[in-house]
C-alpha positions as CSV (number, residue, x, y, z in Angstrom):
1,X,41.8,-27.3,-28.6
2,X,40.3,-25.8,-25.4
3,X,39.4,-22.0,-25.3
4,X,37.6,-19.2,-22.8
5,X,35.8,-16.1,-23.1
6,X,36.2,-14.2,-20.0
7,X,34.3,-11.0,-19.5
8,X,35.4,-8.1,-17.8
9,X,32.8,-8.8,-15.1
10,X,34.7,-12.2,-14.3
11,X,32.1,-14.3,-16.0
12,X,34.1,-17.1,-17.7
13,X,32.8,-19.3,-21.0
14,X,34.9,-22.2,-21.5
15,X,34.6,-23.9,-25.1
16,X,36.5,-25.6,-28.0
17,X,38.8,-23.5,-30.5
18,X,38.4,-22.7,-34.2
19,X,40.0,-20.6,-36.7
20,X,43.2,-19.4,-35.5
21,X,44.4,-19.7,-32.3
22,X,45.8,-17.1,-29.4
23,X,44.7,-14.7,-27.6
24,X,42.1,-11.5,-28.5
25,X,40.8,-8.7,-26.2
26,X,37.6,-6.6,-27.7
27,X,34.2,-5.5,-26.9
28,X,31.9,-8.2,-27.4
29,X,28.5,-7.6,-28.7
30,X,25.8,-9.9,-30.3
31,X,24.8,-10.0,-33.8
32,X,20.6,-11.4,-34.2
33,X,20.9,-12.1,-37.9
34,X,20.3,-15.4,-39.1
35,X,22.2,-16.0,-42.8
36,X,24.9,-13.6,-43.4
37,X,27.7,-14.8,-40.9
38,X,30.1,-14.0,-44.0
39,X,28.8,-10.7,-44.7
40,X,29.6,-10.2,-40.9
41,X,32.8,-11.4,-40.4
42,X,33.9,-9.0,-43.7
43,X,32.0,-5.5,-42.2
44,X,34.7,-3.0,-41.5
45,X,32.6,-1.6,-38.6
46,X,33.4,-4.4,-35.9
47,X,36.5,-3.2,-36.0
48,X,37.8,-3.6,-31.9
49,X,34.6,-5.8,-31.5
50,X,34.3,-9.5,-30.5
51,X,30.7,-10.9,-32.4
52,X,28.8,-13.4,-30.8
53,X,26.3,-15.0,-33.2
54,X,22.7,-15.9,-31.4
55,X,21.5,-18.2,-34.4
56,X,23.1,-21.3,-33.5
57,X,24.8,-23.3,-36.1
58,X,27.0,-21.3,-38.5
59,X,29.1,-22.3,-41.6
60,X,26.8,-24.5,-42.9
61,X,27.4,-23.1,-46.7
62,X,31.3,-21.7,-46.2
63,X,32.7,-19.0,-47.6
64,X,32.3,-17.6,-51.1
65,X,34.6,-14.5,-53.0
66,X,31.3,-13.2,-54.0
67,X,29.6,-11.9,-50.7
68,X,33.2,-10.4,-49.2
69,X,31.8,-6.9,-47.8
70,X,35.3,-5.7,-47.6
71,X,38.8,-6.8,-48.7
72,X,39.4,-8.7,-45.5
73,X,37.6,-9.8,-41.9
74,X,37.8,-6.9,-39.6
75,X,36.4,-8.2,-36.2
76,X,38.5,-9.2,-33.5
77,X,37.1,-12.6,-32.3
78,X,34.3,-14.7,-33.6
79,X,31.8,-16.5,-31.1
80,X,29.2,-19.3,-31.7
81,X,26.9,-22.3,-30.8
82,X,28.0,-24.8,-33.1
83,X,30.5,-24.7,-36.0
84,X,29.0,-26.8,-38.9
85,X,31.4,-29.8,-40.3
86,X,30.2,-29.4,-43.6
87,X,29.7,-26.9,-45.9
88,X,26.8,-27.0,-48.5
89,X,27.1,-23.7,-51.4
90,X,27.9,-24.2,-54.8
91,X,30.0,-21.1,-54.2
92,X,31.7,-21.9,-51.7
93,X,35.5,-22.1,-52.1
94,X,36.4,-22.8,-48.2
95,X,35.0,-23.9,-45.1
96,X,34.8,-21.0,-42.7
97,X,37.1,-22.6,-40.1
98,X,39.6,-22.6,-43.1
99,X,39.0,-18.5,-43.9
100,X,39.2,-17.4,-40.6
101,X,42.5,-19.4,-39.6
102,X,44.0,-17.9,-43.0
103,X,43.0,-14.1,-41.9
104,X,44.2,-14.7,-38.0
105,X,40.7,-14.2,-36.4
106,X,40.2,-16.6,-33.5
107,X,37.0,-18.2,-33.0
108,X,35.5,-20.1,-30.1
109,X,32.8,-22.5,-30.3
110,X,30.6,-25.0,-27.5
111,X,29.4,-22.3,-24.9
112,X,25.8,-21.4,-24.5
113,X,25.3,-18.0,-26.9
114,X,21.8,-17.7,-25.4
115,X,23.2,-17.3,-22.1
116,X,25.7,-14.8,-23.3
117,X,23.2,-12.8,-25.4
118,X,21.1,-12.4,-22.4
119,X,23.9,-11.3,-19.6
120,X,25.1,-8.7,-22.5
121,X,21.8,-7.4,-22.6
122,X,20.8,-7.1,-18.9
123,X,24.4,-5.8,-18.5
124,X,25.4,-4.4,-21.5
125,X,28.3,-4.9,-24.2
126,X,31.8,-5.1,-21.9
127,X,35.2,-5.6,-22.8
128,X,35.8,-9.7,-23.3
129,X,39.4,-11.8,-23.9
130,X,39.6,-15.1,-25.8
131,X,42.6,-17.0,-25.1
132,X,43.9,-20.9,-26.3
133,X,46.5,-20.6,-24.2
134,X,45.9,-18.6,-21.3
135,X,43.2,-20.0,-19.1
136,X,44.3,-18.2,-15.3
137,X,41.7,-16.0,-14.9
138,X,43.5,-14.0,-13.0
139,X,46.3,-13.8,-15.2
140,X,44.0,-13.1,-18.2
141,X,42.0,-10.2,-16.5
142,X,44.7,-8.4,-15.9
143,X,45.4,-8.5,-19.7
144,X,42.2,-7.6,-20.5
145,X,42.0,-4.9,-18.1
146,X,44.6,-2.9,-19.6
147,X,43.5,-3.4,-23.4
148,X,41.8,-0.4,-24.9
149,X,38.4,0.3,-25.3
150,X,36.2,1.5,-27.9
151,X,35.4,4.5,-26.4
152,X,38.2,7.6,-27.7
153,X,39.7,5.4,-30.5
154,X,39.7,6.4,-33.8
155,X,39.5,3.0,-35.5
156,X,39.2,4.6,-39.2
157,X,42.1,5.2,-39.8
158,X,42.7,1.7,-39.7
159,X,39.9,0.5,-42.2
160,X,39.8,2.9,-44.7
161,X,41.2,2.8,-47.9
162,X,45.3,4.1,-48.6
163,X,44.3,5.6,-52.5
164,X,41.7,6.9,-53.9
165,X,40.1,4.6,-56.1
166,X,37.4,4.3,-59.0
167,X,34.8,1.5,-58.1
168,X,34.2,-1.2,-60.7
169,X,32.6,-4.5,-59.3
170,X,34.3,-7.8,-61.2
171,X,31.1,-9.7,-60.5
172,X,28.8,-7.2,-62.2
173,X,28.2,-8.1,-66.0
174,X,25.7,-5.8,-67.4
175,X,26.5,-2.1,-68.3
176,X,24.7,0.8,-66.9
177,X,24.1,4.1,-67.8
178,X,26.3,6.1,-65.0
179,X,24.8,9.3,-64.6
180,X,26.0,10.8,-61.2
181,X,29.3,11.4,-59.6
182,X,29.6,10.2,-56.1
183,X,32.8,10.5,-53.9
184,X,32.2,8.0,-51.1
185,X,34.6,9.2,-47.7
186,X,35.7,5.5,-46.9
187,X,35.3,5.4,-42.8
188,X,34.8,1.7,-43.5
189,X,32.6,1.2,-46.7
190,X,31.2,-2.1,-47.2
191,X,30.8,-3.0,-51.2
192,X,26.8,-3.9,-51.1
193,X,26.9,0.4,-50.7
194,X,28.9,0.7,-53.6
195,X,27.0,-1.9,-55.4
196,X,23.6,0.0,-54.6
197,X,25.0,3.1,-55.3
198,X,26.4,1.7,-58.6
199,X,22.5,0.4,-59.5
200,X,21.4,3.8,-58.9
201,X,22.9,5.1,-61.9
202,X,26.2,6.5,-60.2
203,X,29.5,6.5,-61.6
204,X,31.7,6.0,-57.5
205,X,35.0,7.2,-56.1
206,X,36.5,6.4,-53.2
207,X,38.7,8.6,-51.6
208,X,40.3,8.1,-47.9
209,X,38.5,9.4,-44.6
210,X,41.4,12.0,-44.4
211,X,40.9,13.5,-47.9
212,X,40.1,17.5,-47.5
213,X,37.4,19.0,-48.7
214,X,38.8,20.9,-51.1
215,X,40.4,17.9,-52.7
216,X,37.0,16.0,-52.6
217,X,35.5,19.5,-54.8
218,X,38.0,19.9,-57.1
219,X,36.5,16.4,-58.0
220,X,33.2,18.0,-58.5
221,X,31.5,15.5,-57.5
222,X,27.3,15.4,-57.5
223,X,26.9,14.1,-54.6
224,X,28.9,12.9,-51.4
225,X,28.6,9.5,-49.4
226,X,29.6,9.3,-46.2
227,X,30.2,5.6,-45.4
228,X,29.9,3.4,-42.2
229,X,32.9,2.2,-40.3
230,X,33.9,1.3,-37.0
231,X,33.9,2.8,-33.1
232,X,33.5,5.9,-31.5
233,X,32.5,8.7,-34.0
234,X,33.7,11.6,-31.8
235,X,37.2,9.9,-31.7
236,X,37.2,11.0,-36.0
237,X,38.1,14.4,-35.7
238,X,39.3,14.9,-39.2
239,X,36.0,13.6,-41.0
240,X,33.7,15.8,-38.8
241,X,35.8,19.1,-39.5
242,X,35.5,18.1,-43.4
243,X,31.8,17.3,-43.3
244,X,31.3,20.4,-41.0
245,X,32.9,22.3,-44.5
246,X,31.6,20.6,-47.2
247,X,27.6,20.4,-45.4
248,X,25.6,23.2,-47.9
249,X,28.2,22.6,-50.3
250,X,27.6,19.2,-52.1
251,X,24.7,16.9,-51.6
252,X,25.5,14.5,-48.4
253,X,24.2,11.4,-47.7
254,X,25.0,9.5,-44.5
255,X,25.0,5.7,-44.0
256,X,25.3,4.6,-40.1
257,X,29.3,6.0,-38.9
258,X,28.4,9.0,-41.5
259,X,24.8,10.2,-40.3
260,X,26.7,10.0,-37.0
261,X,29.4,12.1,-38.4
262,X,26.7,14.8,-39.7
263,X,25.1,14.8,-36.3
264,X,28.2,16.0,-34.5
265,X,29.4,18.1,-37.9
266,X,25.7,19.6,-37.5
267,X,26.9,20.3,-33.7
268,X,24.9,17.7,-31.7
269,X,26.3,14.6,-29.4
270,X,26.6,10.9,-29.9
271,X,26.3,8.2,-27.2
272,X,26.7,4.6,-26.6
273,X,24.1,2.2,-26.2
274,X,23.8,-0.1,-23.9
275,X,24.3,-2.9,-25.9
276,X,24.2,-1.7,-29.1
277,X,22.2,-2.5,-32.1
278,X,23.4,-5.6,-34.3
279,X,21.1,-7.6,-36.5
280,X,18.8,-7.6,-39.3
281,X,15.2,-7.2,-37.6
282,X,15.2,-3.9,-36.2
283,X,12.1,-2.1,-37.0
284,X,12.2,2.0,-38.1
285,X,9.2,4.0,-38.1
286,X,9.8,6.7,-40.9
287,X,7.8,9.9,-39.2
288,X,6.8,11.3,-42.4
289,X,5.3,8.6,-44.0
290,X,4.0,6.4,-40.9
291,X,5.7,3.2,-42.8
292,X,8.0,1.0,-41.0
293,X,10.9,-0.8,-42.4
294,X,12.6,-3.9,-41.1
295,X,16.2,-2.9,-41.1
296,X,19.8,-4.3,-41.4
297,X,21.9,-2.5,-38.1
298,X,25.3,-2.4,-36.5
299,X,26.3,0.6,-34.1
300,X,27.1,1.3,-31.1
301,X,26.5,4.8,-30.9
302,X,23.6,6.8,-31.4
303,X,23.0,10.4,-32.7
304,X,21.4,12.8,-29.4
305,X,19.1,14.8,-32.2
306,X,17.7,17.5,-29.5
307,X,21.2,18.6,-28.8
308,X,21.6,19.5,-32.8
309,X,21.4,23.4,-33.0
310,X,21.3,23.7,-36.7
311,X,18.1,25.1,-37.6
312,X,16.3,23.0,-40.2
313,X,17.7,20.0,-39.1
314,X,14.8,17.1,-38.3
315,X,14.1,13.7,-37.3
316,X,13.4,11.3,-39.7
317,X,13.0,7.9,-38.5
318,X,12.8,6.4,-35.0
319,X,13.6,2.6,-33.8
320,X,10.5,1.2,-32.7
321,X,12.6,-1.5,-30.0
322,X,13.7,1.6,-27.9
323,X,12.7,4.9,-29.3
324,X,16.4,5.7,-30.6
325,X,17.2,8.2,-33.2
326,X,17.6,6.5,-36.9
327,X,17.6,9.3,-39.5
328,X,17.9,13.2,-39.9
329,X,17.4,15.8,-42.8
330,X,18.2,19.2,-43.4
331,X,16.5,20.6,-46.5
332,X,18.5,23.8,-46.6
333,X,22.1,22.1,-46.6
334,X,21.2,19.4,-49.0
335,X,21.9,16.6,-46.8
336,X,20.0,13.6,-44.8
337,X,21.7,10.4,-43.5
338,X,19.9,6.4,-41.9
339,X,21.9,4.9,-39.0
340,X,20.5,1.6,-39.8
341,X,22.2,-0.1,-43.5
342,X,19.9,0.1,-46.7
343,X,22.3,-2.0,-48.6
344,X,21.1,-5.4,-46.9
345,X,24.3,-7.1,-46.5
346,X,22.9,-9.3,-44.7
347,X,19.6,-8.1,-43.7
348,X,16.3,-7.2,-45.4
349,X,15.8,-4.9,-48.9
350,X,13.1,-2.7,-47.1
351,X,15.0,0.6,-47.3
352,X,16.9,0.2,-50.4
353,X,15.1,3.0,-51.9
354,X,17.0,5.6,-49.9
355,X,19.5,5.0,-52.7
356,X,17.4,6.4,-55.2
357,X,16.2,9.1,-52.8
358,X,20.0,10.3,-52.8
359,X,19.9,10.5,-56.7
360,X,16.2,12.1,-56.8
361,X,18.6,14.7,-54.3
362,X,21.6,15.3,-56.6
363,X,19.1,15.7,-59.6
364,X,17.4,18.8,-57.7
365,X,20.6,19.9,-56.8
366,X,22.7,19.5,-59.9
């Protein structure tokens, strides 16, 4: 079946349908990562986004229960190169055209993803529309003009979990000795964090981004994570008062959406990027050390450090691609928080030891 990607700029994409079928309006951004389409699809924080895919065959080992990141596919539309017709995983339980169909995302396939890649990045992410069944552009901009945007939208509320809940994963067989309490604020958590966090010796519950502070203490919890998740930051009011009280109070550690929560709870600014940062090559410089890590990242925000006024607070690591902020630390309230993803799902295992770094944190602290 025929389907279009119109962007908001009038540019038009005509290709072939897959997955389910209708009509989606979203920002559409692209996603470098070669493996990990399933990883992806499943991320809470594309919430309101459209992903384009630049590697260009996808679905080539289908779906498996194993690699979910969250309990369901959160992006809006899915857009690639070439759908594979088979499906080669000894895990694999569906074909990805099958998954996506069952969970209502549309997908469209045959346009040129190099071509889109490159007009997003000389003109930066914009609102898009796929449609199977409206193809007047005229008609269809008109729709898309009068969707909302990113920008102002608290999507959290619409990711995060309805109960609090103690984290066990079914796939995990060997016991570990738990030796740290960790309330995780769900914005958007994907499961390789609580898997890490899990590894690290810590014993994980997960309470809802609108749980107060004083419910997350009377937990007494060692430590607190504050999870990724989806859109504009400043548009979570809620979660930046809490982290604003509980900062000082309980070891923090910050994970993309989070370390931009502590940079406005800390009184600093976030921004949008151009085109945001989505992919699994992204080099950080950490400052203290001079090492660089290859890094898992999806935002499209960024953390304005110099416009933080709490003393103490410092940068850690910088994005060598375009000399963005990706990591603070403030000594004196306990805290310190990565934009990029240390739980490499997908991406690289570089920075997995900022997991152990948050225990090494709630030892001192305990």
């Amino acid at each position: 079946m025929k389907a279009v990607l119109l962007l908001e700029d009038g540019t038009v994409f005509e290709g072939e349908n897959f997955g389910a079928q209708g009509e989606v309006f979203a920002e559409v951004v692209f996603n470098t990562s070669i493996t990990g389409y399933q990883e992806i699809i499943t991320d809470p924080s594309y919430k309101g986004q459209m992903v384009t895919m630049t590697y260009p065959l996808i679905g080539n080992y289908g779906i498996n229960e194993e690699d979910v990141e969250s309990r369901k596919p959160w992006l809006e539309g899915f857009i690639i190169k070439e759908l594979s017709s088979i499906r080669s995983n000894w895990r694999s339980s569906m074909h990805l055209d099958e998954y996506l169909q069952k969970n209502n995302i549309v997908g469209i396939q045959g346009i040129d993803t190099r071509a889109l890649t490159r007009h997003i990045r000389l003109q930066g992410a914009m609102q898009g529309a796929i449609s199977t069944k409206d193809f007047d552009k005229s008609c269809l901009m008109k729709k898309l003009q009068a969707a909302p945007r990113l920008v102002g939208i608290d999507l959290v509320k619409e990711v995060t979990c309805k109960e609090s809940y103690e984290w066990s994963d079914k796939f995990e067989k060997r016991k570990r000795k738990l030796s740290y309490k960790v309330v995780v604020l769900d914005c958007g958590v994907k499961f390789n964090i609580l898997r890490n966090l899990a590894l690290a010796g810590c014993k994980i519950q997960v309470v809802p981004a609108d749980t107060r502070p004083e419910q997350i203490l009377k937990l007494k919890p060692d430590g607190l994570l504050l999870s990724n998740g989806p859109g504009d930051p400043a548009a979570v009011a809620y979660v930046i008062q809490s982290v604003r009280e509980l900062a000082g109070r309980v070891p923090i550690f910050g994970i993309c959406l989070g370390h931009q929560m502590l940079g406005l709870a800390l009184g600093g600014k976030t921004y949008k990027l151009k085109f945001g940062h989505h992919g699994g090559n992204h080099p950080v410089k950490d400052l203290k050390t001079g090492k660089v890590a290859i890094t898992a990242q999806n935002h499209g925000f960024c953390v304005d450090i110099k416009t933080i006024p709490q003393k103490g607070t410092v940068l850690t690591h910088l994005n060598l691609y375009d000399n963005t902020a990706e990591g603070l630390e403030n000594r004196r309230l306990k805290l310190f928080s990565v934009q990029y993803h240390p739980e490499a799902g997908p991406g690289p295992h570089d920075a997995g030891y900022l997991f152990s770094k948050f225990t090494e944190l709630m030892e001192r602290h305990a």
